[in-house]
CHARMM-style PDB file with segment names, atoms N, HN, CA, C and O in Angstrom:
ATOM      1  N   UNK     1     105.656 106.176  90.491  1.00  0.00      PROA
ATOM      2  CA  UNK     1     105.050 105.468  91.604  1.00  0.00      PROA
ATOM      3  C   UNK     1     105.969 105.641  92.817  1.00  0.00      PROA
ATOM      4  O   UNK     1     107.182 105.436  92.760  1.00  0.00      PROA
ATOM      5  N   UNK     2     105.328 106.021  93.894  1.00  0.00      PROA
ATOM      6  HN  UNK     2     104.343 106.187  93.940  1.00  0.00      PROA
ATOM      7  CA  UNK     2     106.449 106.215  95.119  1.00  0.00      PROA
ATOM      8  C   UNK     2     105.651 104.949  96.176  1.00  0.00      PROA
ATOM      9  O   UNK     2     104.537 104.850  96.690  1.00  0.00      PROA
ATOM     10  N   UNK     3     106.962 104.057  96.151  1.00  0.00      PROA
ATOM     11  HN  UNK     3     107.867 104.137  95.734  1.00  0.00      PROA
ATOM     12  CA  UNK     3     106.818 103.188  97.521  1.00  0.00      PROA
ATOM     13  C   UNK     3     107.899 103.279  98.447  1.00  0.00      PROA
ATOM     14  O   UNK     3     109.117 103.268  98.264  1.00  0.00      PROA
ATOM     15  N   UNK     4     107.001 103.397  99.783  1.00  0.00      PROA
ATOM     16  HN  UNK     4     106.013 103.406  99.931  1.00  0.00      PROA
ATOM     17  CA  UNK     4     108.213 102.959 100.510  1.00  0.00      PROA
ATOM     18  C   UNK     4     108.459 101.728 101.055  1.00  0.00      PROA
ATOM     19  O   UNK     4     107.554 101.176 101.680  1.00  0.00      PROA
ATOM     20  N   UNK     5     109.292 101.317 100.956  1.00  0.00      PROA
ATOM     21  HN  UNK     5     110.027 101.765 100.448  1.00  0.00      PROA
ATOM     22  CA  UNK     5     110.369 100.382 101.056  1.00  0.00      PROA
ATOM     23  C   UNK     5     110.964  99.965 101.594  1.00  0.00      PROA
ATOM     24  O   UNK     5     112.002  99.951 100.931  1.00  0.00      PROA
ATOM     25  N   UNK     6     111.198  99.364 102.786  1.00  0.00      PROA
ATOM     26  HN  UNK     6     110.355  99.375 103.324  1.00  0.00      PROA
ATOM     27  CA  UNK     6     112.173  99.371 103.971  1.00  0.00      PROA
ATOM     28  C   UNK     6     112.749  97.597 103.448  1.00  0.00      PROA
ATOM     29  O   UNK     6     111.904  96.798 103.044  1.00  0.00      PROA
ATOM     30  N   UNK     7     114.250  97.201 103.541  1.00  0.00      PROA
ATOM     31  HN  UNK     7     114.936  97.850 103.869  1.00  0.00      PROA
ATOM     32  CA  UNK     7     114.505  95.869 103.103  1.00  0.00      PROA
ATOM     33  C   UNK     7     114.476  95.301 104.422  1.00  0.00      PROA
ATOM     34  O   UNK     7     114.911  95.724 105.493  1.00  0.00      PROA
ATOM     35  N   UNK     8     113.616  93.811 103.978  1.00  0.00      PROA
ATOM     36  HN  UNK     8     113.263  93.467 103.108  1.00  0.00      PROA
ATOM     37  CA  UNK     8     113.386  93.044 105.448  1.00  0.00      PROA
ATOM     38  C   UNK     8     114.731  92.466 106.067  1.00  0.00      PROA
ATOM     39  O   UNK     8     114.798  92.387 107.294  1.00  0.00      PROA
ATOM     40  N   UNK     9     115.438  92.196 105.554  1.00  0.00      PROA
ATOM     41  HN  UNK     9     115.384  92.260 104.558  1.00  0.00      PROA
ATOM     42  CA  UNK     9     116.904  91.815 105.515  1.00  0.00      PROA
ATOM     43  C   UNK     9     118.393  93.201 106.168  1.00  0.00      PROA
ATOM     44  O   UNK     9     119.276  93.004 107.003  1.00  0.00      PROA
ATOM     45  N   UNK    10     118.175  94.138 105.569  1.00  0.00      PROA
ATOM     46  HN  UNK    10     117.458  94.298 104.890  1.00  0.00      PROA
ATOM     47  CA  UNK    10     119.192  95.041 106.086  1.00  0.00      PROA
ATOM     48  C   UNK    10     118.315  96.216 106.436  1.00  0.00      PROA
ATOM     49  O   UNK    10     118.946  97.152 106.926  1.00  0.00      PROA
ATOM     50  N   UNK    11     117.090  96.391 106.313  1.00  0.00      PROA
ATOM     51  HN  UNK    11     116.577  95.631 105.914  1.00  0.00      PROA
ATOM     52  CA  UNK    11     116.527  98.018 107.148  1.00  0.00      PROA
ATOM     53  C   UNK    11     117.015  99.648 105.772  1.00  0.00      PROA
ATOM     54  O   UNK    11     116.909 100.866 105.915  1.00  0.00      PROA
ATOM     55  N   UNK    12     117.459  98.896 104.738  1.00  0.00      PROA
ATOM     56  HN  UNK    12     117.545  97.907 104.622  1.00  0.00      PROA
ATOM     57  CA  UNK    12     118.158  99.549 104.146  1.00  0.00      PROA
ATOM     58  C   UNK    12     116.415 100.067 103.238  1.00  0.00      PROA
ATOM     59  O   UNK    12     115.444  99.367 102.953  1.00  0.00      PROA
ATOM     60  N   UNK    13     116.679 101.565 103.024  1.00  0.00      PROA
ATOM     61  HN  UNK    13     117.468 102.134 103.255  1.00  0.00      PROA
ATOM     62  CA  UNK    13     115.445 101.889 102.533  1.00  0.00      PROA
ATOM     63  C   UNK    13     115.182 102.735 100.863  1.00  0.00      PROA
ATOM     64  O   UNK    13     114.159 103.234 100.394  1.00  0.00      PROA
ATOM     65  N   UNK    14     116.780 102.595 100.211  1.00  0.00      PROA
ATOM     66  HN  UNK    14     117.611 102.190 100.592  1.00  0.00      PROA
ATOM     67  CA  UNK    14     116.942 102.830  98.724  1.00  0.00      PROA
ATOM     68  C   UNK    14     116.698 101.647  98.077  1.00  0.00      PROA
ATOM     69  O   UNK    14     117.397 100.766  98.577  1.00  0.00      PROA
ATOM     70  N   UNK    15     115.838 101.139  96.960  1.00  0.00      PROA
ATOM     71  HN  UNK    15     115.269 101.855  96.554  1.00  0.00      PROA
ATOM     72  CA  UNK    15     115.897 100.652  96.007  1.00  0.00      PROA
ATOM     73  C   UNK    15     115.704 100.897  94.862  1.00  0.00      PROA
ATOM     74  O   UNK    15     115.597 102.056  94.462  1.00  0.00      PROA
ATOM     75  N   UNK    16     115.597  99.575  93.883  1.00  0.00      PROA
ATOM     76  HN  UNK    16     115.684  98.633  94.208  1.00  0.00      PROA
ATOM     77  CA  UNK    16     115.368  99.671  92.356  1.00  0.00      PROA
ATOM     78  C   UNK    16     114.141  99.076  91.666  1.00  0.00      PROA
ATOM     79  O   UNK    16     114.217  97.849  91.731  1.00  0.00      PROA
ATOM     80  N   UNK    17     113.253  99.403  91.153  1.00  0.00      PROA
ATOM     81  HN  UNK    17     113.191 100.400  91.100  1.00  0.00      PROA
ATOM     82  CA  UNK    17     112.618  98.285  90.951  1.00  0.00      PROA
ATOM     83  C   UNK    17     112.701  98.331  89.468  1.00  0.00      PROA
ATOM     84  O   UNK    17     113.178  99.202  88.740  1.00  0.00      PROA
ATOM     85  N   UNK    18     111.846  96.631  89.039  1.00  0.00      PROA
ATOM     86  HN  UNK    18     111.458  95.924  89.630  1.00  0.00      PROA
ATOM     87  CA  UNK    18     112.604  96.054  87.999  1.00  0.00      PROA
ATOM     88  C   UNK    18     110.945  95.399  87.290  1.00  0.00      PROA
ATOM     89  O   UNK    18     109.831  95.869  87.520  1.00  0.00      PROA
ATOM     90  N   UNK    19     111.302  94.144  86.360  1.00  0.00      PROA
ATOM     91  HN  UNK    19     112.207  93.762  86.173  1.00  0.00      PROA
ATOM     92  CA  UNK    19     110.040  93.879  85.830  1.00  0.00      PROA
ATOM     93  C   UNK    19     110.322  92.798  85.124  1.00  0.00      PROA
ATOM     94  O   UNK    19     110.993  92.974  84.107  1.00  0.00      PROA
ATOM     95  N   UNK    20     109.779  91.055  85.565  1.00  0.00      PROA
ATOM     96  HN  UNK    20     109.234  90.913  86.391  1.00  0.00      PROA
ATOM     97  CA  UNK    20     110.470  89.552  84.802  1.00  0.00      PROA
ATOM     98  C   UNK    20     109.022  89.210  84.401  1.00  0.00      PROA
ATOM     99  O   UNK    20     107.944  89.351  84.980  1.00  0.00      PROA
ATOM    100  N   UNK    21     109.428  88.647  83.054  1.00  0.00      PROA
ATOM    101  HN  UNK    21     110.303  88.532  82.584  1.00  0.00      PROA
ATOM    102  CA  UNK    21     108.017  88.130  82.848  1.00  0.00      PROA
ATOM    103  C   UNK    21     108.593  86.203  82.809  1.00  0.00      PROA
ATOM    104  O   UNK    21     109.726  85.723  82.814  1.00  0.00      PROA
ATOM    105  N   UNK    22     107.315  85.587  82.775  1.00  0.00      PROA
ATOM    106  HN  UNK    22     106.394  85.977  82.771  1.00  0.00      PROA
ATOM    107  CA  UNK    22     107.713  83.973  82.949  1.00  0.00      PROA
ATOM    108  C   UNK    22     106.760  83.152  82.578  1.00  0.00      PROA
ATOM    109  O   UNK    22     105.632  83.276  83.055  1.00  0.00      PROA
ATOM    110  N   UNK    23     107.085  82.094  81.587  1.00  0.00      PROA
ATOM    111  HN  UNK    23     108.002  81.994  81.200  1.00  0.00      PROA
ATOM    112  CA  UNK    23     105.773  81.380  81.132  1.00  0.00      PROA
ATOM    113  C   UNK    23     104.883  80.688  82.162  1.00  0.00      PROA
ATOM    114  O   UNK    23     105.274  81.131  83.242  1.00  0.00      PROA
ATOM    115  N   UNK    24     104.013  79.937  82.354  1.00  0.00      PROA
ATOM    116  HN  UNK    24     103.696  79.577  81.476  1.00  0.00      PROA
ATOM    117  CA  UNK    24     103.018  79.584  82.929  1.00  0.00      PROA
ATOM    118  C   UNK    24     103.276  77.771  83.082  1.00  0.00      PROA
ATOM    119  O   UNK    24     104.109  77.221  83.803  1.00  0.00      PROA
ATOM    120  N   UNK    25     102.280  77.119  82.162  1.00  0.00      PROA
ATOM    121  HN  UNK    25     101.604  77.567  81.576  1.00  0.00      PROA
ATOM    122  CA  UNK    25     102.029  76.060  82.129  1.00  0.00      PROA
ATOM    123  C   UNK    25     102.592  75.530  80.564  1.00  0.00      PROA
ATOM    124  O   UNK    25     102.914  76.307  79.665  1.00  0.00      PROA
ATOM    125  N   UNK    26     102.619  74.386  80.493  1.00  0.00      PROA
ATOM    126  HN  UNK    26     102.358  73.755  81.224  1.00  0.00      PROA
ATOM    127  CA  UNK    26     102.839  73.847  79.192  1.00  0.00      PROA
ATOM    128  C   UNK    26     102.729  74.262  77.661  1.00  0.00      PROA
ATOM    129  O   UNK    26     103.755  74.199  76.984  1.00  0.00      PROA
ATOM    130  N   UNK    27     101.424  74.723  77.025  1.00  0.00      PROA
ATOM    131  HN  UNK    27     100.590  74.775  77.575  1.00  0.00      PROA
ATOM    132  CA  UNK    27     101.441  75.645  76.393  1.00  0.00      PROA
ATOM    133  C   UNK    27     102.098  76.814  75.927  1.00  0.00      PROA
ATOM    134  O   UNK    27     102.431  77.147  74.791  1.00  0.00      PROA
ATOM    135  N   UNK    28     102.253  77.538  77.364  1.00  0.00      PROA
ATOM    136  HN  UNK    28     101.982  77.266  78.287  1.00  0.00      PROA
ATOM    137  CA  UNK    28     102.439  78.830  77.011  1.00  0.00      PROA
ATOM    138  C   UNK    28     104.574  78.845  76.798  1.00  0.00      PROA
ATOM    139  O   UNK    28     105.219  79.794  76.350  1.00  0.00      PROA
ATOM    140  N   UNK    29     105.095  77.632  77.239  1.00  0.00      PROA
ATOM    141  HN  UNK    29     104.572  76.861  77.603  1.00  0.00      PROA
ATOM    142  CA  UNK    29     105.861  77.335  77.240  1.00  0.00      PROA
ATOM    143  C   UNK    29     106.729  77.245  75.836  1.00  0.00      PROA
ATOM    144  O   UNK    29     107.736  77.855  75.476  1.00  0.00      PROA
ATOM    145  N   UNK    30     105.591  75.813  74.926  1.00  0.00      PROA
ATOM    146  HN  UNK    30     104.773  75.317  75.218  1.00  0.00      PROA
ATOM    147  CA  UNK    30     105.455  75.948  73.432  1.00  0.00      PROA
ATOM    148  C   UNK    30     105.435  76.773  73.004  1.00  0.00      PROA
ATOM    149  O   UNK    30     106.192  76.847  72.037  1.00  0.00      PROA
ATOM    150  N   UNK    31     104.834  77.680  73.240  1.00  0.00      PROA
ATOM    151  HN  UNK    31     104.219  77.620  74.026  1.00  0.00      PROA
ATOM    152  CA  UNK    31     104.469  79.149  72.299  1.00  0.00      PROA
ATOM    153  C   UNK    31     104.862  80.371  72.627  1.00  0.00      PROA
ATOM    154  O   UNK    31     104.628  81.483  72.155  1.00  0.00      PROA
ATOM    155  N   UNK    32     105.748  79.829  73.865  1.00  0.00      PROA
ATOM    156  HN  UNK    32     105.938  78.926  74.249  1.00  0.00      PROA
ATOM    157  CA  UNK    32     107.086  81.100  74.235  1.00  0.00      PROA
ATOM    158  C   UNK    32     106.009  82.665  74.593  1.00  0.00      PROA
ATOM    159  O   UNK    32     106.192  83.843  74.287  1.00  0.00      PROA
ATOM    160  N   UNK    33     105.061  82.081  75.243  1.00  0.00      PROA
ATOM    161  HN  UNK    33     104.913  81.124  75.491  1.00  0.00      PROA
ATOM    162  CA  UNK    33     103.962  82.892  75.813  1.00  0.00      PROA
ATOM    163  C   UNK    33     104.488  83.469  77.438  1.00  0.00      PROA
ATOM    164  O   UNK    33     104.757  82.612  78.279  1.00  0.00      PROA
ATOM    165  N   UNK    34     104.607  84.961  77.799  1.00  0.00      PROA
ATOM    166  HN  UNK    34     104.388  85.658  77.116  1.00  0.00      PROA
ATOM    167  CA  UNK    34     105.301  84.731  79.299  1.00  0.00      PROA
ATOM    168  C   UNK    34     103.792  84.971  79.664  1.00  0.00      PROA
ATOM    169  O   UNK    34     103.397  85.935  79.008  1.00  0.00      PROA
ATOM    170  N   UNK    35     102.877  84.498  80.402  1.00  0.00      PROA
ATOM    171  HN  UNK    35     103.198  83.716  80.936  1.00  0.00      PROA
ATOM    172  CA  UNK    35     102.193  84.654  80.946  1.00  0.00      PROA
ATOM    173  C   UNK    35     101.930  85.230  82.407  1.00  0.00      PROA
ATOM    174  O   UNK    35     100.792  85.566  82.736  1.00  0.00      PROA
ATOM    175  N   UNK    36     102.827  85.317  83.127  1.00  0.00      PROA
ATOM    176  HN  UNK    36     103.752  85.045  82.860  1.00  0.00      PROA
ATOM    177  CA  UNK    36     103.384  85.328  84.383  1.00  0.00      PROA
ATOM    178  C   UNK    36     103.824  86.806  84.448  1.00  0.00      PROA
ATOM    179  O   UNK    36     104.490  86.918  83.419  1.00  0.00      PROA
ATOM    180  N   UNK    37     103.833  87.961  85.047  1.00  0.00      PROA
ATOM    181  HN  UNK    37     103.292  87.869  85.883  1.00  0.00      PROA
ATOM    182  CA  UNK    37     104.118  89.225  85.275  1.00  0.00      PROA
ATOM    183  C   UNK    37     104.773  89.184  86.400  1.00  0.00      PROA
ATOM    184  O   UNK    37     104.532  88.147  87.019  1.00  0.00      PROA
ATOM    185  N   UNK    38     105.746  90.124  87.089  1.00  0.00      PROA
ATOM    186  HN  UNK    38     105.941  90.966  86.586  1.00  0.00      PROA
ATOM    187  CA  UNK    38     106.058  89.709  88.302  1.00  0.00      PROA
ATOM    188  C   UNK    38     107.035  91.666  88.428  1.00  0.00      PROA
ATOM    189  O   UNK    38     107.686  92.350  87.639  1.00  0.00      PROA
ATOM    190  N   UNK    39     106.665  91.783  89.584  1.00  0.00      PROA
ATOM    191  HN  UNK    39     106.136  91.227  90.225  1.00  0.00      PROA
ATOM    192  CA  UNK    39     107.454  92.918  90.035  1.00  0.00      PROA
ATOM    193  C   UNK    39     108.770  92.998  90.537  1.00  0.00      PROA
ATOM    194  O   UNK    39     108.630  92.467  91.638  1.00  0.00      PROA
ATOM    195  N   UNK    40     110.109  93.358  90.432  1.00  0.00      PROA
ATOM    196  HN  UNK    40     110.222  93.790  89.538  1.00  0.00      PROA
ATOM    197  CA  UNK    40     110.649  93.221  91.167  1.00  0.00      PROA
ATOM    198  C   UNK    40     111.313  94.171  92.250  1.00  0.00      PROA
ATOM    199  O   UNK    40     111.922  94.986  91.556  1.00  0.00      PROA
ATOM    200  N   UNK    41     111.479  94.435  93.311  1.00  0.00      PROA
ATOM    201  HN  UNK    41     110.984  93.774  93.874  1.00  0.00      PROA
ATOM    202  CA  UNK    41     111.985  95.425  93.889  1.00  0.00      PROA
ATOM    203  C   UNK    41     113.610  94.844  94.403  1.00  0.00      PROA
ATOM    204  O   UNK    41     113.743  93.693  94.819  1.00  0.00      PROA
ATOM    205  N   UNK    42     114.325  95.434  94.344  1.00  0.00      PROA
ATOM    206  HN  UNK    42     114.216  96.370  94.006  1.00  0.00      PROA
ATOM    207  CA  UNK    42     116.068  95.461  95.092  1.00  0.00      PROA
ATOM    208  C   UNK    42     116.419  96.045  96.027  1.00  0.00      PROA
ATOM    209  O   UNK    42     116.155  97.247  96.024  1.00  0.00      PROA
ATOM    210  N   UNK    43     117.164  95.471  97.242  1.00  0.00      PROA
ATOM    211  HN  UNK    43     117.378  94.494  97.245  1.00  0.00      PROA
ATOM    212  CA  UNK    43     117.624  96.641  97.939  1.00  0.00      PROA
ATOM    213  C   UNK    43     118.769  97.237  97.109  1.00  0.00      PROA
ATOM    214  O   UNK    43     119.281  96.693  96.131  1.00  0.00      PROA
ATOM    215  N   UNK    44     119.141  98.568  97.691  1.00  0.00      PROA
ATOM    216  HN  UNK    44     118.725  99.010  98.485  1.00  0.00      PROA
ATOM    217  CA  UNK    44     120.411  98.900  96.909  1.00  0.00      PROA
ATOM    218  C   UNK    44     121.840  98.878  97.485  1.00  0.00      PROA
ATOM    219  O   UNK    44     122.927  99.012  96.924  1.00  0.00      PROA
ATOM    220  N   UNK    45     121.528  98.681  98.698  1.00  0.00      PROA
ATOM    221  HN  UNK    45     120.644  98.573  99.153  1.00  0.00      PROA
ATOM    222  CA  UNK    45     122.602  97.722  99.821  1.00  0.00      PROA
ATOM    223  C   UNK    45     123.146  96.353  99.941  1.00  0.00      PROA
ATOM    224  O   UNK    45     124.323  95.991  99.944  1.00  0.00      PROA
ATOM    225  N   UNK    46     122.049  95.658 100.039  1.00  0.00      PROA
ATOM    226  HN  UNK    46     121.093  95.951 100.036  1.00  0.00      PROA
ATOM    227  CA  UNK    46     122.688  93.652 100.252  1.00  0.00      PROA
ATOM    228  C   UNK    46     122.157  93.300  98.849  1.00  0.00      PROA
ATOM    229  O   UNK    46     122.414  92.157  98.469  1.00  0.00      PROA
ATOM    230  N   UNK    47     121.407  94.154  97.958  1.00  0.00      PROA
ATOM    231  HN  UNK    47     121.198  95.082  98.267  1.00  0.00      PROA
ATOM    232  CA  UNK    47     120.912  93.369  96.490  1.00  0.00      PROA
ATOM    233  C   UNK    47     119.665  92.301  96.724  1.00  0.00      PROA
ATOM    234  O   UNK    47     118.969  91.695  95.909  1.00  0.00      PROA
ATOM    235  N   UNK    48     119.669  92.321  98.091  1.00  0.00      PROA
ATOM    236  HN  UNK    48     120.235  92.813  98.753  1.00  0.00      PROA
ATOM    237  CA  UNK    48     118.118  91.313  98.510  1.00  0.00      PROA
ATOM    238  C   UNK    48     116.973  91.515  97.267  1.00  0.00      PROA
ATOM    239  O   UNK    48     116.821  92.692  96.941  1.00  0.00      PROA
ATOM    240  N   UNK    49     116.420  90.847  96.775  1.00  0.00      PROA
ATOM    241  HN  UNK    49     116.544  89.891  97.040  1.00  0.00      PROA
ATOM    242  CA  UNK    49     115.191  90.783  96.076  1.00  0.00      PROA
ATOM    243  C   UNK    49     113.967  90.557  96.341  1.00  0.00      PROA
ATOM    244  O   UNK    49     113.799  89.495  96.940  1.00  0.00      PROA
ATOM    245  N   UNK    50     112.711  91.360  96.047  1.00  0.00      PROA
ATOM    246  HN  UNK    50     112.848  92.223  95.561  1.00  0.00      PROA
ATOM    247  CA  UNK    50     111.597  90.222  96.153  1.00  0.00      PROA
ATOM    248  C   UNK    50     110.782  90.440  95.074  1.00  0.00      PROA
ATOM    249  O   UNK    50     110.811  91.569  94.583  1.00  0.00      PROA
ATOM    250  N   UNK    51     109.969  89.506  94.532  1.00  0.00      PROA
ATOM    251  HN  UNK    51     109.946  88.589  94.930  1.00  0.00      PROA
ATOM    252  CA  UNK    51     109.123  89.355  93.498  1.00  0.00      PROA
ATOM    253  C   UNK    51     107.757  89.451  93.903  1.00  0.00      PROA
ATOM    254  O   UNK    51     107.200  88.718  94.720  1.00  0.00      PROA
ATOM    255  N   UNK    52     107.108  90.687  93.092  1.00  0.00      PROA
ATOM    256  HN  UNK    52     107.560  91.283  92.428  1.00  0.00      PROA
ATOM    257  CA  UNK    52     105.023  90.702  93.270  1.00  0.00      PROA
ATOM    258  C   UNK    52     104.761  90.471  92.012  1.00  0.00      PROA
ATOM    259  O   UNK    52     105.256  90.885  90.963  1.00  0.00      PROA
ATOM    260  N   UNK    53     103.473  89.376  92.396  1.00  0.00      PROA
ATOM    261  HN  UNK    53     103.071  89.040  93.248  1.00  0.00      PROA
ATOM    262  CA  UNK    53     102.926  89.102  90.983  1.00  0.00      PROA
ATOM    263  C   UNK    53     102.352  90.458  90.491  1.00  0.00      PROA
ATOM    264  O   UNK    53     101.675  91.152  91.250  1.00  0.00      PROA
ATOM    265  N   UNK    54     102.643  90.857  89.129  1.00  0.00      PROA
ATOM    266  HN  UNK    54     103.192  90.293  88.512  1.00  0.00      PROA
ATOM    267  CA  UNK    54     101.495  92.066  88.734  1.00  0.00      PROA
ATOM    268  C   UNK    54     100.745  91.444  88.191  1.00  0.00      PROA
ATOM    269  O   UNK    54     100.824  90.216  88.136  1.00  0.00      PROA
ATOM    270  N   UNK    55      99.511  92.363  87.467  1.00  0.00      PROA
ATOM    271  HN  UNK    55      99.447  93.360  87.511  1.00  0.00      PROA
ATOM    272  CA  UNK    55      98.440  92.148  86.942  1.00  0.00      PROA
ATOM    273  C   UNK    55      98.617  92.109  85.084  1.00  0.00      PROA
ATOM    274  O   UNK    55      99.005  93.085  84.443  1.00  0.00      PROA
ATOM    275  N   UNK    56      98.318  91.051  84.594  1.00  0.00      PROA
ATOM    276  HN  UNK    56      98.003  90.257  85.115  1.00  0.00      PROA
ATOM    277  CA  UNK    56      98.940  91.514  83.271  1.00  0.00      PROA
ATOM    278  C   UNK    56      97.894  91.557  82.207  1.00  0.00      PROA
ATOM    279  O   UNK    56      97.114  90.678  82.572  1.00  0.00      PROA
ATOM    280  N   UNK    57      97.484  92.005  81.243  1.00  0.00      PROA
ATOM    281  HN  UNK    57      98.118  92.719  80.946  1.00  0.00      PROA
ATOM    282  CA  UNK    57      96.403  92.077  80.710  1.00  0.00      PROA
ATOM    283  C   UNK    57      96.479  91.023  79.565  1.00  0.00      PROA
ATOM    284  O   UNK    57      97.525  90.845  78.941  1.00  0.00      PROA
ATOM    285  N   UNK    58      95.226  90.264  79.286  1.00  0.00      PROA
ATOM    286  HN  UNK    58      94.376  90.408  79.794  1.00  0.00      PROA
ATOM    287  CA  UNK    58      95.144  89.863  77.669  1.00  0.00      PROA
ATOM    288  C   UNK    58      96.285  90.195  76.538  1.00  0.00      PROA
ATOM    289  O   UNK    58      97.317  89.633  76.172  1.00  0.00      PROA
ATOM    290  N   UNK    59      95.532  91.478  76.143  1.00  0.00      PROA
ATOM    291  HN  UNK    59      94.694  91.934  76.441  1.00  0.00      PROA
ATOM    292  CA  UNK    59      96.126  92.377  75.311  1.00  0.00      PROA
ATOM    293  C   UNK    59      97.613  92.130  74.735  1.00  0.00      PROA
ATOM    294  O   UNK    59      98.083  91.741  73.666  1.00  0.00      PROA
ATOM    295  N   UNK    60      98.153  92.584  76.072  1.00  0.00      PROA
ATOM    296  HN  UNK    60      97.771  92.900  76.940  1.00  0.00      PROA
ATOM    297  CA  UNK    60      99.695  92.796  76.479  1.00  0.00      PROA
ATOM    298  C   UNK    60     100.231  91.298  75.950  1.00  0.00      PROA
ATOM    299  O   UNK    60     101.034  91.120  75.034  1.00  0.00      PROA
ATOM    300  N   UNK    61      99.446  90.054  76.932  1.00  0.00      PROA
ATOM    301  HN  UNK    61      98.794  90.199  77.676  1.00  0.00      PROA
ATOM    302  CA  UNK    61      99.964  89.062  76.340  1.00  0.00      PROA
ATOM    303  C   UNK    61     100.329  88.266  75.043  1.00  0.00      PROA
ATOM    304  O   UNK    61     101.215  87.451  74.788  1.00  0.00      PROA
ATOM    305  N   UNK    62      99.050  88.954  74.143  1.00  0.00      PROA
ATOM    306  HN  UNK    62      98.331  89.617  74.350  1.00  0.00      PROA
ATOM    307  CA  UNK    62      99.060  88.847  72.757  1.00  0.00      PROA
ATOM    308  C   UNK    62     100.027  89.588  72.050  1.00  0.00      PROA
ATOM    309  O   UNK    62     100.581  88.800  71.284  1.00  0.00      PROA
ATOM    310  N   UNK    63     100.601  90.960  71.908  1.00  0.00      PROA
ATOM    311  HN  UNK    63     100.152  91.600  72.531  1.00  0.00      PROA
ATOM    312  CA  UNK    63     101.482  91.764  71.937  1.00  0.00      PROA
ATOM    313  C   UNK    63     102.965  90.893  72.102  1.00  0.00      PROA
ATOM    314  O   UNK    63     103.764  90.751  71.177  1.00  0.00      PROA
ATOM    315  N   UNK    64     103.113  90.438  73.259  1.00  0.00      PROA
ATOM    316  HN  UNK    64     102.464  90.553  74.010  1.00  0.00      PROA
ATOM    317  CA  UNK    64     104.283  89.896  73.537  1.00  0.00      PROA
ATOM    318  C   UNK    64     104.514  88.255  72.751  1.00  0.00      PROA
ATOM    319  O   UNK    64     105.515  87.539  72.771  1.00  0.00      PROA
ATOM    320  N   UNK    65     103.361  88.060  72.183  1.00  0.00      PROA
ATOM    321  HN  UNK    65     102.548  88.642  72.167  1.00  0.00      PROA
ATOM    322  CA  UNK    65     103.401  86.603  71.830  1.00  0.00      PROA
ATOM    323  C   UNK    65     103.825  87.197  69.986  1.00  0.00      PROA
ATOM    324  O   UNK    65     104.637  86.509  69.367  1.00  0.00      PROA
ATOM    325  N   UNK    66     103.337  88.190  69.433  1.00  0.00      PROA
ATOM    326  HN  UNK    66     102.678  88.749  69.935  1.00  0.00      PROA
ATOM    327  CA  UNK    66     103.874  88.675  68.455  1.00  0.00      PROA
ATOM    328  C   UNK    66     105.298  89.205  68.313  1.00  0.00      PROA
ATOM    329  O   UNK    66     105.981  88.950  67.321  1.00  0.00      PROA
ATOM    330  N   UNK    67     105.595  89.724  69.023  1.00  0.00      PROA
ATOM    331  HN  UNK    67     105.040  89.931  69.829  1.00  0.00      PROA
ATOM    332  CA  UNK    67     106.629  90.833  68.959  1.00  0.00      PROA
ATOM    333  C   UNK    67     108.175  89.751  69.241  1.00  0.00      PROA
ATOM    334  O   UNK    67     109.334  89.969  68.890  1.00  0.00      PROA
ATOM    335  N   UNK    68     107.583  88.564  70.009  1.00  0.00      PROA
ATOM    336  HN  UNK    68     106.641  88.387  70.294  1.00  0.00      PROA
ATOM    337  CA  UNK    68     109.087  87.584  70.180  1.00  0.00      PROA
ATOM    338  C   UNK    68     109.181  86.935  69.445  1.00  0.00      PROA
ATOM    339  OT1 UNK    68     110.155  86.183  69.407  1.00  0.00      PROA
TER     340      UNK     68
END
């Protein structure tokens, strides 16, 4: 995937990107479910961060509710 990138913070235009998952609501908490997808990109200068929600499928979530 090619993005470009410019950091809002230093103008700096190398990064890293990354990938956090995070439970939701109560439930998914109990059942150690991450429901929550999230993108992360870095600068590779000041380390600034920002987080995009991704899109996460069913599937995947069931998968991850096995596999932990």
């Amino acid at each position: 995937m090619s993005l470009q990138y410019e950091c809002p913070k230093c103008k700096h235009t190398v990064y890293q990107m990354g990938e956090i998952r995070a439970t939701g609501g109560f439930f998914t908490k109990i059942f150690n479910v991450q429901s929550n997808k999230f993108t992360t990109v870095t600068c590779a200068q000041c380390s600034y961060t920002e987080l995009f929600k991704a899109n996460s499928s069913a599937l995947g979530n069931v998968f991850d509710f096995f596999m932990d």
